[in-house]
N, CA, C and O atoms as CSV, one atom per row, in Angstrom:
chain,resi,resn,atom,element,x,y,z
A,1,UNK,N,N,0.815,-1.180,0.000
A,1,UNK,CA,C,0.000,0.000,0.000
A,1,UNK,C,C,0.868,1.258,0.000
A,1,UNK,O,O,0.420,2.239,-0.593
A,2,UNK,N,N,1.882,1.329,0.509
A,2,UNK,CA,C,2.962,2.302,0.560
A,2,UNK,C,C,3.430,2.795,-0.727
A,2,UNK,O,O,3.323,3.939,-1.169
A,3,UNK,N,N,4.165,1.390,-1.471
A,3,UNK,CA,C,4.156,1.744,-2.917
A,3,UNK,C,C,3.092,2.567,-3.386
A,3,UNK,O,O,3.480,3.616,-3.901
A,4,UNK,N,N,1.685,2.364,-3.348
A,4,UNK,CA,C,0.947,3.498,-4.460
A,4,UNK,C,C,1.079,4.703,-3.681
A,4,UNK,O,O,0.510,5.529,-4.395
A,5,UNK,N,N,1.342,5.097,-3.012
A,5,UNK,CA,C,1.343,6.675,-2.625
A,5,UNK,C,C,2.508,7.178,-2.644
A,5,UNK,O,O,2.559,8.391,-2.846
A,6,UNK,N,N,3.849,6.404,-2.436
A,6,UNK,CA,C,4.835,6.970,-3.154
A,6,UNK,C,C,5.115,7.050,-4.724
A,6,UNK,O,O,5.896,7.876,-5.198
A,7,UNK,N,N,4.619,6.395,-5.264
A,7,UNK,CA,C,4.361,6.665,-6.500
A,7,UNK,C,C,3.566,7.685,-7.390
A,7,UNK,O,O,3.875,8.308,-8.406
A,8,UNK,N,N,2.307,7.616,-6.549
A,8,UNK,CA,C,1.451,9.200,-6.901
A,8,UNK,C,C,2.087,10.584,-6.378
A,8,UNK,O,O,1.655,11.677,-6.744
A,9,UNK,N,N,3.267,10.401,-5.393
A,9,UNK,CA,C,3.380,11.509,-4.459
A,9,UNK,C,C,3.847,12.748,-5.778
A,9,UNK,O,O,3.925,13.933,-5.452
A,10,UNK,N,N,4.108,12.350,-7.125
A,10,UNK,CA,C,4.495,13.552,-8.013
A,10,UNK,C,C,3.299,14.177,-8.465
A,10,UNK,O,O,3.402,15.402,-8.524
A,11,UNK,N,N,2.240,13.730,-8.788
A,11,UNK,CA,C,0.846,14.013,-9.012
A,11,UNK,C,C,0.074,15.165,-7.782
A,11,UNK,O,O,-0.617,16.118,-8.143
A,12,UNK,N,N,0.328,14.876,-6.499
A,12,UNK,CA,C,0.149,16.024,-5.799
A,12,UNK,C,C,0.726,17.353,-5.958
A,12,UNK,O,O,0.134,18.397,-6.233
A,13,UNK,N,N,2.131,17.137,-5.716
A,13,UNK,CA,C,2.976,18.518,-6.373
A,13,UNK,C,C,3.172,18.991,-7.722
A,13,UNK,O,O,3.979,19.698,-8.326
A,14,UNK,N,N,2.251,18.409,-7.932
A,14,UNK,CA,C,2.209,19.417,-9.748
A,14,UNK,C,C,1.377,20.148,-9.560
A,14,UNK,O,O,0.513,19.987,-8.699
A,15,UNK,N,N,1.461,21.172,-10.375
A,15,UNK,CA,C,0.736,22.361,-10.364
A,15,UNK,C,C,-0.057,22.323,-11.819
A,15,UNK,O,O,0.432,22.248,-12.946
A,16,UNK,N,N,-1.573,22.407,-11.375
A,16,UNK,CA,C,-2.673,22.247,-12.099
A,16,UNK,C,C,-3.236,23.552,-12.527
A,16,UNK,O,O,-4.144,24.146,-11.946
A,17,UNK,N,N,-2.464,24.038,-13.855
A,17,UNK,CA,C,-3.102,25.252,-14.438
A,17,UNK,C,C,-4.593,25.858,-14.101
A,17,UNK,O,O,-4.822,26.970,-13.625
A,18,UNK,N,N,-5.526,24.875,-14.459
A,18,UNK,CA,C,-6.698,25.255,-14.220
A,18,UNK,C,C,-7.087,26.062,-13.199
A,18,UNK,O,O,-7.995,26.878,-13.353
A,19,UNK,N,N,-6.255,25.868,-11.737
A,19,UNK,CA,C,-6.258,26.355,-10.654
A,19,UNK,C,C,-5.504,27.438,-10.241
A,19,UNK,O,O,-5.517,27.958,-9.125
A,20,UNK,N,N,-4.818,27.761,-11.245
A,20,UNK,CA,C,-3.703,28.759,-11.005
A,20,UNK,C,C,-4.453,29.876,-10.564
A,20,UNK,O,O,-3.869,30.597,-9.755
A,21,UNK,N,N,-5.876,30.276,-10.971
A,21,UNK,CA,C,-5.893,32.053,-10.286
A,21,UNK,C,C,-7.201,31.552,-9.427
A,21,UNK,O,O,-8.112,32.378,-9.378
A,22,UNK,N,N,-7.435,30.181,-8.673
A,22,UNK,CA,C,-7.980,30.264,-7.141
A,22,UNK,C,C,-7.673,31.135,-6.060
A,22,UNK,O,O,-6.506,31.036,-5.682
A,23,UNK,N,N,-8.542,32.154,-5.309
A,23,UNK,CA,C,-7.917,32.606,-4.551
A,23,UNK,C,C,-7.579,34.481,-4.956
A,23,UNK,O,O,-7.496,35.489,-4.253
A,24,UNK,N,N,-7.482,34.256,-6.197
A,24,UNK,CA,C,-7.129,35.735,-7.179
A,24,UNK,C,C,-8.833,36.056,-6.862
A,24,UNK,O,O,-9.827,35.351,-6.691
A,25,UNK,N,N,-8.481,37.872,-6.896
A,25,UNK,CA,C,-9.886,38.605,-6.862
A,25,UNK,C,C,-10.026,38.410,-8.785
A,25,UNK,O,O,-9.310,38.803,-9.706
A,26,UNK,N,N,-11.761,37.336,-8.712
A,26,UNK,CA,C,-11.735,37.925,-10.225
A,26,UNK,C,C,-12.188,39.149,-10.869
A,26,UNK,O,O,-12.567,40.144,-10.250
A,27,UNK,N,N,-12.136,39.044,-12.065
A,27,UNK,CA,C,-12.490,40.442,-12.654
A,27,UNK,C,C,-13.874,40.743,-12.608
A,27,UNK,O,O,-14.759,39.897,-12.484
A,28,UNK,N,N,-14.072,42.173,-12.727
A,28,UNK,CA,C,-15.063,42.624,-12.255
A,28,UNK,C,C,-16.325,42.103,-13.602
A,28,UNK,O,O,-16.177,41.780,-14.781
A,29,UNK,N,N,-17.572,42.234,-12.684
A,29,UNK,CA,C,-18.750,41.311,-13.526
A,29,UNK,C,C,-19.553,42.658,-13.867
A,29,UNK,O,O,-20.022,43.124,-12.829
A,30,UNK,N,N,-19.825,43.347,-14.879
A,30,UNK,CA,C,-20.813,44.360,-14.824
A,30,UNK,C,C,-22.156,43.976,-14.565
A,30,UNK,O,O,-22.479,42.788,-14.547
A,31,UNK,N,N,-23.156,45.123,-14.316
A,31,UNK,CA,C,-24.483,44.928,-13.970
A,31,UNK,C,C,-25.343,45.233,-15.055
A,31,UNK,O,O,-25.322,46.433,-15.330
A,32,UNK,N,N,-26.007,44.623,-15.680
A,32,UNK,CA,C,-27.422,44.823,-16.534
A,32,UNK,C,C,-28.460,44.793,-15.806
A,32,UNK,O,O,-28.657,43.810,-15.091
A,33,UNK,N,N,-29.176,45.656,-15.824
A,33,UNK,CA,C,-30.979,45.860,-15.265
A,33,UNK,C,C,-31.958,46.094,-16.351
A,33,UNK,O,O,-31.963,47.163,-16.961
A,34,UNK,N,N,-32.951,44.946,-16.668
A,34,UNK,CA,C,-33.350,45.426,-17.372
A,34,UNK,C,C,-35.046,45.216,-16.758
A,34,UNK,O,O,-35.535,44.163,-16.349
A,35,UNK,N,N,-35.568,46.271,-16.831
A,35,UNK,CA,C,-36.473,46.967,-15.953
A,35,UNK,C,C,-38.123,45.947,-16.786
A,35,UNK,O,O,-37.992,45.984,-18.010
A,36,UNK,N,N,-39.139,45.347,-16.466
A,36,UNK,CA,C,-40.157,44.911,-16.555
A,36,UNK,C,C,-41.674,46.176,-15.673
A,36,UNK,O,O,-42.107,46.170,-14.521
A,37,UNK,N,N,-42.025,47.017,-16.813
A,37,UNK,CA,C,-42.841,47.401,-16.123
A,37,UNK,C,C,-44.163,47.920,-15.944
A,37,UNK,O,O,-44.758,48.020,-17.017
A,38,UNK,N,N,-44.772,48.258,-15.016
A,38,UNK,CA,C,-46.058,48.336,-14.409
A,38,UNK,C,C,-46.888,49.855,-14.404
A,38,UNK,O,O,-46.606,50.998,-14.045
A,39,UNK,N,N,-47.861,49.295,-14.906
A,39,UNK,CA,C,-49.106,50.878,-14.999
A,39,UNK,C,C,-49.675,50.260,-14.284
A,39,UNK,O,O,-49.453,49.097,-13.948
A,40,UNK,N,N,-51.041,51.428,-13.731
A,40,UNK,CA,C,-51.907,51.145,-13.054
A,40,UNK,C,C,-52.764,52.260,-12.494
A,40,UNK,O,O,-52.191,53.062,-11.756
A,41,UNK,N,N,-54.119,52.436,-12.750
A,41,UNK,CA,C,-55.066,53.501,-11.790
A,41,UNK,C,C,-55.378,53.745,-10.728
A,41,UNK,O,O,-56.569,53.726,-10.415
A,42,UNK,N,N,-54.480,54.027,-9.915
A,42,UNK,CA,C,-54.429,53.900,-8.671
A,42,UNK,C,C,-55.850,54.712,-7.790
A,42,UNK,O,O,-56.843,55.103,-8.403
A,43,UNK,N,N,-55.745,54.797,-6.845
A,43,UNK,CA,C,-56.992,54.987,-5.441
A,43,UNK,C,C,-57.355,56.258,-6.035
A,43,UNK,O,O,-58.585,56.219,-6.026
A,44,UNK,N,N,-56.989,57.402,-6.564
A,44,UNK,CA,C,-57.125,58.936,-6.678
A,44,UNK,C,C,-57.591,59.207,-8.191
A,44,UNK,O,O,-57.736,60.286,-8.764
A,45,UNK,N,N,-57.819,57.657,-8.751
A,45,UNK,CA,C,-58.464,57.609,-10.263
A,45,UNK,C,C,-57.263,58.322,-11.256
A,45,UNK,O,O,-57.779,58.789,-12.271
A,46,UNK,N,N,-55.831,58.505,-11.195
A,46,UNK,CA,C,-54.838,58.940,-11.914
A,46,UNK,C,C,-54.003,57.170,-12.686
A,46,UNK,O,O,-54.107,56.077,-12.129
A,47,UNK,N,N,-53.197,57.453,-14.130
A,47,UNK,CA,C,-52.697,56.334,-14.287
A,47,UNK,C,C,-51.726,56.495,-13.719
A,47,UNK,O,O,-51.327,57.659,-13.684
A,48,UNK,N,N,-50.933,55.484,-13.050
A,48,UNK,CA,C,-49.084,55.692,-13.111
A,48,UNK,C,C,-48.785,54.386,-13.561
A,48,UNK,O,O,-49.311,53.278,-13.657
A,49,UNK,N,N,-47.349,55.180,-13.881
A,49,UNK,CA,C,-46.684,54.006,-15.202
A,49,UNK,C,C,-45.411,54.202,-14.452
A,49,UNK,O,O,-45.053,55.369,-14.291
A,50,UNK,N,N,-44.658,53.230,-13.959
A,50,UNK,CA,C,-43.022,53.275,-13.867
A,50,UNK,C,C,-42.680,53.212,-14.667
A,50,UNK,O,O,-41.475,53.158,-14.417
A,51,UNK,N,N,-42.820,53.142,-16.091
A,51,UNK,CA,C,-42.084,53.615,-17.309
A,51,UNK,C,C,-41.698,55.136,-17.573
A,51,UNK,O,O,-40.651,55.595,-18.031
A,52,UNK,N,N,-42.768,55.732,-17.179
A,52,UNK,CA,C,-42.785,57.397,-17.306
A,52,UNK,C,C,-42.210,57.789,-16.605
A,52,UNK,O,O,-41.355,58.575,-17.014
A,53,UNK,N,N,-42.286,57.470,-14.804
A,53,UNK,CA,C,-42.299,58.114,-14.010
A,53,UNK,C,C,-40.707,58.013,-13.344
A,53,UNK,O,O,-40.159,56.935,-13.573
A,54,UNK,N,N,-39.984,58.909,-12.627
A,54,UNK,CA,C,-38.734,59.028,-12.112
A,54,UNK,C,C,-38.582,58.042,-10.998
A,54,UNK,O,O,-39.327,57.998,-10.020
A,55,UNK,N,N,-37.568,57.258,-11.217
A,55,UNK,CA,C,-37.263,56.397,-10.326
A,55,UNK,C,C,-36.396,57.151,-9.086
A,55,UNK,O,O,-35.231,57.461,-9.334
A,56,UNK,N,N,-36.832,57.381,-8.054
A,56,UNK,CA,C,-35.892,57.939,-6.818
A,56,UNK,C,C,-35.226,57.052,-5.740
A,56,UNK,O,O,-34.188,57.443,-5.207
A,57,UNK,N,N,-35.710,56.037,-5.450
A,57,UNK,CA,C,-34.684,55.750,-4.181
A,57,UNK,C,C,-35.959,53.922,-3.713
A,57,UNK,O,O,-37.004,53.494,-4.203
A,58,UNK,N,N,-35.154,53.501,-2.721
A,58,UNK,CA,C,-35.604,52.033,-2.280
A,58,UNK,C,C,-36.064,52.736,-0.989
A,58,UNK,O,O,-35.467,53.546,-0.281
A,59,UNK,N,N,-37.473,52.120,-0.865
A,59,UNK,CA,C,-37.681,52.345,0.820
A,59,UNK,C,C,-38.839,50.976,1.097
A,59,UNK,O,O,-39.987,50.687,0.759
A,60,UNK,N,N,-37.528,50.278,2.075
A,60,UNK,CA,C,-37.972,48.909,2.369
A,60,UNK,C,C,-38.697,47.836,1.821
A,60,UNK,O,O,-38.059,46.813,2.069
A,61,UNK,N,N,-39.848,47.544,1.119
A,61,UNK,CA,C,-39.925,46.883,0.301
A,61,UNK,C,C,-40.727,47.651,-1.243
A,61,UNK,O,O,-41.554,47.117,-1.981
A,62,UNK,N,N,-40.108,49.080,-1.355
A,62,UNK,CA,C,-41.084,49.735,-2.046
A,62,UNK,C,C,-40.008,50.412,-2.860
A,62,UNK,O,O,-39.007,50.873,-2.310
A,63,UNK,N,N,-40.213,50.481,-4.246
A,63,UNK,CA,C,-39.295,51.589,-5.063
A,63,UNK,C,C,-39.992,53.030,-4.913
A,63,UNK,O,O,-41.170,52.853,-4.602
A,64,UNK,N,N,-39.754,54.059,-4.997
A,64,UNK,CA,C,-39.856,55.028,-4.904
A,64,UNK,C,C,-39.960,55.445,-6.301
A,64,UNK,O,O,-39.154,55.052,-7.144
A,65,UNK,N,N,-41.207,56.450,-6.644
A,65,UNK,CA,C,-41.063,56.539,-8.167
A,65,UNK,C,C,-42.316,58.394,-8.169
A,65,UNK,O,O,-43.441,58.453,-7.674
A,66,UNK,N,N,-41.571,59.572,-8.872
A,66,UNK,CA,C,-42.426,60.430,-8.567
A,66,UNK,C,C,-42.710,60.476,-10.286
A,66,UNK,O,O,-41.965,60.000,-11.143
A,67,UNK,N,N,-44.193,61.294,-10.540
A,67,UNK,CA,C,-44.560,61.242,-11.946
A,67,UNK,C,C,-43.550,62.755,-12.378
A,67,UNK,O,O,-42.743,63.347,-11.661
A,68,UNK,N,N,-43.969,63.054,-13.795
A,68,UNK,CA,C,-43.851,64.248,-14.405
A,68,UNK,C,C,-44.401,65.529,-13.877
A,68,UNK,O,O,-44.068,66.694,-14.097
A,69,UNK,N,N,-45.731,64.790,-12.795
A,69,UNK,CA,C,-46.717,66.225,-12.568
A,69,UNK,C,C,-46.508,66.305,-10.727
A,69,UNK,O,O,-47.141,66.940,-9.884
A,70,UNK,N,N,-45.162,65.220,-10.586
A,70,UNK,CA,C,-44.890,65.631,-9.115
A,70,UNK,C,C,-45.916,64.825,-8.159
A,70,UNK,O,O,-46.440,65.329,-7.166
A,71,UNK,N,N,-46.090,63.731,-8.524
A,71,UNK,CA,C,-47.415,62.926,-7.663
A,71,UNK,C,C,-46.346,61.865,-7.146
A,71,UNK,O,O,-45.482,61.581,-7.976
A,72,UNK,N,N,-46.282,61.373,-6.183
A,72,UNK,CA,C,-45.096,60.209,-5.794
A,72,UNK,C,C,-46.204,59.127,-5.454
A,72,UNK,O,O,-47.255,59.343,-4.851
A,73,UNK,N,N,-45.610,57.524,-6.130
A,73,UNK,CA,C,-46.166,56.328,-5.771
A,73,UNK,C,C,-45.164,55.221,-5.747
A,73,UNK,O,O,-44.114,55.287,-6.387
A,74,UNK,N,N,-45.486,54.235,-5.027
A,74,UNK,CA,C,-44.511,53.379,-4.680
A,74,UNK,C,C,-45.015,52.098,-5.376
A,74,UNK,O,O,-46.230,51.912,-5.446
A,75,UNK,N,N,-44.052,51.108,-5.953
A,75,UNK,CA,C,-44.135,49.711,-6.470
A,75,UNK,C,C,-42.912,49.100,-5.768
A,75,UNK,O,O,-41.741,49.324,-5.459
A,76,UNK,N,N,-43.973,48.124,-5.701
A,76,UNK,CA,C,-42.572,46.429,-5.253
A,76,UNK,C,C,-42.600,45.754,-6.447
A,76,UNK,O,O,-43.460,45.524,-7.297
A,77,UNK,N,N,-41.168,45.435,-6.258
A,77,UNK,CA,C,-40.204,45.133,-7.253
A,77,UNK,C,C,-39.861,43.230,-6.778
A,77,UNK,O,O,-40.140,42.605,-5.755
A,78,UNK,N,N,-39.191,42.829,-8.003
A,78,UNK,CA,C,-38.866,41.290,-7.812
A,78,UNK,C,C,-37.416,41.311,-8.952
A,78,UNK,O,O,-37.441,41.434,-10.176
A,79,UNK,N,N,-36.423,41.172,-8.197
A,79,UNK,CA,C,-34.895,40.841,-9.257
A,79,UNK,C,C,-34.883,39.540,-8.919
A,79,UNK,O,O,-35.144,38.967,-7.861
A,80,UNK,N,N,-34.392,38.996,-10.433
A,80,UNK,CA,C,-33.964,37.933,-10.498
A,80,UNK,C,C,-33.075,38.243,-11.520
A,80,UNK,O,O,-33.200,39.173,-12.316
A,81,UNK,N,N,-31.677,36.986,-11.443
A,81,UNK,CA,C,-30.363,36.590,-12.292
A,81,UNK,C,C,-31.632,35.866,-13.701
A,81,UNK,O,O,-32.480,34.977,-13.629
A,82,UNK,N,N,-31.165,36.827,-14.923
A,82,UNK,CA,C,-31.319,36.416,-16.304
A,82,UNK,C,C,-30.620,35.664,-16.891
A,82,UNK,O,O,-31.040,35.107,-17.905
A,83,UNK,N,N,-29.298,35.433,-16.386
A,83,UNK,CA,C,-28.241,34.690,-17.431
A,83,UNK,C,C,-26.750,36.278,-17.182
A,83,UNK,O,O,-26.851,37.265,-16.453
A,84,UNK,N,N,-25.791,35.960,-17.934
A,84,UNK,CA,C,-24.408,36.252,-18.420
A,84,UNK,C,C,-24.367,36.068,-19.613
A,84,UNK,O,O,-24.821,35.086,-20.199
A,85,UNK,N,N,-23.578,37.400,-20.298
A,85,UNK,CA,C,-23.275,37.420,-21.526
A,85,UNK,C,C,-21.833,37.927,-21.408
A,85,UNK,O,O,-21.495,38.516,-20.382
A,86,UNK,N,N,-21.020,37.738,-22.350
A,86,UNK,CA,C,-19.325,38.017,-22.723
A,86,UNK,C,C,-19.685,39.020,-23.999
A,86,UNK,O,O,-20.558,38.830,-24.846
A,87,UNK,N,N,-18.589,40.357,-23.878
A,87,UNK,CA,C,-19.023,40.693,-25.557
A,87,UNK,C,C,-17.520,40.288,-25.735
A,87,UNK,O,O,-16.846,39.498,-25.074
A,88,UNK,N,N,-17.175,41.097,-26.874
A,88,UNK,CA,C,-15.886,40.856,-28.229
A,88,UNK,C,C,-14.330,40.849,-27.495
A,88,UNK,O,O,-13.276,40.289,-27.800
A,89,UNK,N,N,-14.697,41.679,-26.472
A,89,UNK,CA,C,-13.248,41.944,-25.301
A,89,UNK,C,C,-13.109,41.185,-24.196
A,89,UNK,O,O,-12.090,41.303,-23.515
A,90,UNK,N,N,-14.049,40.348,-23.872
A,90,UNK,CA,C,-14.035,39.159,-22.904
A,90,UNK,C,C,-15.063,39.716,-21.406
A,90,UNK,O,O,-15.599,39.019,-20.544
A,91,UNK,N,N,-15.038,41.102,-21.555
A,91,UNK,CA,C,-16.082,41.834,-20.214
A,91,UNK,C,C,-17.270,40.760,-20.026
A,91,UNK,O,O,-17.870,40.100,-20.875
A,92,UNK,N,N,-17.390,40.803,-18.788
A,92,UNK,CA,C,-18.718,39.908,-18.732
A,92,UNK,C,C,-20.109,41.000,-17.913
A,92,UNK,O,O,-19.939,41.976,-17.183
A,93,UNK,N,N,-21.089,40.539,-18.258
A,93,UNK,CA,C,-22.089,41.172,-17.527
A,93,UNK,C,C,-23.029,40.430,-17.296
A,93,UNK,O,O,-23.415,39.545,-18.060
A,94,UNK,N,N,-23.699,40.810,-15.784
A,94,UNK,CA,C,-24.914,40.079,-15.277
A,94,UNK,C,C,-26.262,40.848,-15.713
A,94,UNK,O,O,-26.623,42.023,-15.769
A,95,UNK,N,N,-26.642,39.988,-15.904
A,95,UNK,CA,C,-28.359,40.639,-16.555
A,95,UNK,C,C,-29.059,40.239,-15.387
A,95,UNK,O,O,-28.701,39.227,-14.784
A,96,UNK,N,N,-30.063,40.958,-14.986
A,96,UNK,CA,C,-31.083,40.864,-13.947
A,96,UNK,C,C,-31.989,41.200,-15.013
A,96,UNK,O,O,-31.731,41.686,-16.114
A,97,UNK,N,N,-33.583,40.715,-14.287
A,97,UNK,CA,C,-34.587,41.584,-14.716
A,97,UNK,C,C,-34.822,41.859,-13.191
A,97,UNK,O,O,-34.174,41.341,-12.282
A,98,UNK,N,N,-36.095,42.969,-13.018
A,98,UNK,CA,C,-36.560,43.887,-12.155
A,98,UNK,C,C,-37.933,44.078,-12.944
A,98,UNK,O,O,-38.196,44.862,-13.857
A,99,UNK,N,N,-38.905,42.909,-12.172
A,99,UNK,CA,C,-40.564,43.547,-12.215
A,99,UNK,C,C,-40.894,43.853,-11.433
A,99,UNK,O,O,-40.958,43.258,-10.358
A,100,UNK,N,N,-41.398,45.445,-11.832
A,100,UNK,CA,C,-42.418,45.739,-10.508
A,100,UNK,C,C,-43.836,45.444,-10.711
A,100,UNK,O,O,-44.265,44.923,-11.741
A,101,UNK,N,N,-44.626,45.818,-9.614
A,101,UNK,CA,C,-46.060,45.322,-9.393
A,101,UNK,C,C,-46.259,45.997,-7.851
A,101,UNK,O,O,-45.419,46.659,-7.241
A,102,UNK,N,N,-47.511,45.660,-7.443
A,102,UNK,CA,C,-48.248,46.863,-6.874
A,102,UNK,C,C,-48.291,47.673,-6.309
A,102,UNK,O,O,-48.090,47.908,-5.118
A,103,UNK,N,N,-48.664,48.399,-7.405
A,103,UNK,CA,C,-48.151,50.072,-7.445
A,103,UNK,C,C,-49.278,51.028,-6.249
A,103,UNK,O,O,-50.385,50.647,-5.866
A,104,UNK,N,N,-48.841,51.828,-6.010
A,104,UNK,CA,C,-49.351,52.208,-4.492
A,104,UNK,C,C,-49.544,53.826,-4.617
A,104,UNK,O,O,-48.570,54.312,-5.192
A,105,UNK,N,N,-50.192,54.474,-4.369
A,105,UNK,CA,C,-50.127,56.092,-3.905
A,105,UNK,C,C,-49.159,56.384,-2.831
A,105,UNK,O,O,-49.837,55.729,-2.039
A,106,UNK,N,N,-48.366,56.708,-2.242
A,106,UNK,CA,C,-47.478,57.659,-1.417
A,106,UNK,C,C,-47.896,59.147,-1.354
A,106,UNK,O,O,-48.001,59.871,-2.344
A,107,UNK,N,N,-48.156,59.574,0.122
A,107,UNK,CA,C,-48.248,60.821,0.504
A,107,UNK,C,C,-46.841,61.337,0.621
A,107,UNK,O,O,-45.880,60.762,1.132
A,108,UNK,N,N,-46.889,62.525,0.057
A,108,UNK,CA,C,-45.897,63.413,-0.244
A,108,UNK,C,C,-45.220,63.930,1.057
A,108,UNK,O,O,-44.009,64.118,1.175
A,109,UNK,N,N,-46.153,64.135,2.011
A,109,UNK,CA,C,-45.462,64.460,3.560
A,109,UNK,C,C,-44.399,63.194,4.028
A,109,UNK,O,O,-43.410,63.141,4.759
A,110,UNK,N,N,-44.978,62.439,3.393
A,110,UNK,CA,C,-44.208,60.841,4.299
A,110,UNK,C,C,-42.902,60.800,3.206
A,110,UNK,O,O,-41.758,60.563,3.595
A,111,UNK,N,N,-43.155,60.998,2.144
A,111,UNK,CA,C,-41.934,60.741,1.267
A,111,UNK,C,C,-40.677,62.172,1.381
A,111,UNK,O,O,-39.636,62.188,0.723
A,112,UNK,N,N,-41.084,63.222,2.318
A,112,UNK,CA,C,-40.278,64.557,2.445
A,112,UNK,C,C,-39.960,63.919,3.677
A,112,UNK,O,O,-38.746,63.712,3.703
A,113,UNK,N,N,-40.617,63.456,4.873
A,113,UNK,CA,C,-39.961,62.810,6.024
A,113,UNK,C,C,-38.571,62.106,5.888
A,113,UNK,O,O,-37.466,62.208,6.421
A,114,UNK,N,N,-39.286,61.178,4.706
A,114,UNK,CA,C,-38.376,59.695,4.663
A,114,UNK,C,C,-37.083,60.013,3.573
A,114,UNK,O,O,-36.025,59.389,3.645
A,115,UNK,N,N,-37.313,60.964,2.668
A,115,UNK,CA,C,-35.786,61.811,2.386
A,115,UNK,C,C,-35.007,62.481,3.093
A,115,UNK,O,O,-33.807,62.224,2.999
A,116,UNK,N,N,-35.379,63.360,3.855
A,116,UNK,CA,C,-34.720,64.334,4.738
A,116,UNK,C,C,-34.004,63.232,5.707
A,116,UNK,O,O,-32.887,63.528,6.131
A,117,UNK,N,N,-34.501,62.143,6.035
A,117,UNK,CA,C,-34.306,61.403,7.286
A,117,UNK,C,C,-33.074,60.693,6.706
A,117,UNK,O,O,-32.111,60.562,7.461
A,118,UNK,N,N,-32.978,60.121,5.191
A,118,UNK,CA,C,-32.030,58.946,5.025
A,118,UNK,C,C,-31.429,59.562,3.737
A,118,UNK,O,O,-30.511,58.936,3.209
A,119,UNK,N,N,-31.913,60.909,3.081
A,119,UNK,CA,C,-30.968,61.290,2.177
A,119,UNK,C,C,-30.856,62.995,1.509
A,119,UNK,O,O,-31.286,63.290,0.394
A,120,UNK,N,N,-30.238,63.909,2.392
A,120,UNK,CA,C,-30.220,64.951,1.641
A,120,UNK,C,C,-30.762,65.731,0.975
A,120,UNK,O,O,-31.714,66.511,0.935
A,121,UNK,N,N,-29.110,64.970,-0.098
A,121,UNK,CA,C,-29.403,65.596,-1.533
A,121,UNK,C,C,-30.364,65.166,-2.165
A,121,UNK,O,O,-30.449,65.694,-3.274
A,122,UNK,N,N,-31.294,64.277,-1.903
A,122,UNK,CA,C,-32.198,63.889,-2.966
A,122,UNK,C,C,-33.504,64.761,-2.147
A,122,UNK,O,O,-34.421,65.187,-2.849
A,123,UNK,N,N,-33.528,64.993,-0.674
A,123,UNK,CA,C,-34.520,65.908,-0.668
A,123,UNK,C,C,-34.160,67.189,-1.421
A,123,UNK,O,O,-34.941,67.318,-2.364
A,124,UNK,N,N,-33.342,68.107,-1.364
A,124,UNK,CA,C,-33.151,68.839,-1.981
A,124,UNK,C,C,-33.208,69.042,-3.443
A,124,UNK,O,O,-33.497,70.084,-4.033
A,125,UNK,N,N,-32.829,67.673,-4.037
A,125,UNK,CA,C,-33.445,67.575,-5.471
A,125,UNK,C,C,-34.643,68.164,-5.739
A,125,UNK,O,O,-34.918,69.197,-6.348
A,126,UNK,N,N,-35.409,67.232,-5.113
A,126,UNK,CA,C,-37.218,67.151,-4.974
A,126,UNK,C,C,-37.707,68.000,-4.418
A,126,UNK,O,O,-38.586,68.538,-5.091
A,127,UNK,N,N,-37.515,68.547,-3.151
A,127,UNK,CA,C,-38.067,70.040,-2.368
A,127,UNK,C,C,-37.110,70.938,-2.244
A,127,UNK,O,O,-37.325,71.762,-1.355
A,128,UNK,N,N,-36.204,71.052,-2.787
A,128,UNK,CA,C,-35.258,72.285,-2.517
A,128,UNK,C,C,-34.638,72.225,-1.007
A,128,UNK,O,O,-34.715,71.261,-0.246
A,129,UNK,N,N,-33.895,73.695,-0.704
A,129,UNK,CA,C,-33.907,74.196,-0.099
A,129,UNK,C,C,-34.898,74.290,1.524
A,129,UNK,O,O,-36.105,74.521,1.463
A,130,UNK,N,N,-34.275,74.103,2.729
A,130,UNK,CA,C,-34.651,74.003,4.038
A,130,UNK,C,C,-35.064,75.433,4.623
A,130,UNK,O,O,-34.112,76.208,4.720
A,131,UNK,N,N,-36.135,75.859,4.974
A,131,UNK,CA,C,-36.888,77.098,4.990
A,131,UNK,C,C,-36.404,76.632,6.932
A,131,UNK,O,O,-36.556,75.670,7.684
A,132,UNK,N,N,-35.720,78.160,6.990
A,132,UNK,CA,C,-35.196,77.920,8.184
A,132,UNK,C,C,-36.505,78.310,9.257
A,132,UNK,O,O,-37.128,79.360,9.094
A,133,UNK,N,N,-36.802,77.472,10.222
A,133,UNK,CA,C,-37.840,78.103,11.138
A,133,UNK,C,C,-37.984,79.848,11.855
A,133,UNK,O,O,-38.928,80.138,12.588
């Protein structure tokens, strides 16, 4: 029994190309999103479309999305892995899709709360300027 393992013992210490960059950070994977999405007449008899409407920010299980005419409504969203594609230079990228679905009215007081509270500049985007008391 000795014999076969001194005999294989060169087979351990070889070095197996395949394995050579285990351990190496690999190269970076880009991100594809490609967006699946949702209209709907919501409670106030208006349409909204996350196609139209400005995508602003994640709040907990809700995308954040205000229209053209300044009305804010929220949709939940579902990502899932689509597959990987390589182009001509070897880059790779991950494709997700992202469907949303039911789409919601948001009061505008709660969505100026919930910016100011967790982001700035994006209140300031959306309401400007802080009117000093």
């Amino acid at each position: 029994m000795l014999k076969f393992f001194s005999k294989n013992k060169k087979g351990v210490s070889e070095i197996r190309h395949d394995y050579e960059n285990v351990g190496q950070e690999s190269p970076a994977i880009r991100k594809l999103v490609k967006p699946i999405h949702a209209k709907a007449i919501l409670a106030d008899g208006r349409l909204y479309d996350t196609q139209t409407a400005t995508y602003v920010c994640e709040y907990g299980n809700l995308s954040l999305f205000v229209t053209k005419n300044g009305r804010w409504f929220g949709a939940k969203s579902k990502s899932e892995l689509a597959g990987y594609s390589v182009d001509e230079n070897g880059d790779r990228t991950a494709e997700y899709r992202v469907m949303y679905y039911g789409l919601e009215c948001i009061d505008k007081i709660f969505v100026m709360q919930y910016l100011w509270y967790c982001s700035h500049k994006l209140y300031k985007k959306y309401f400007g300027e802080v009117e000093e008391g």
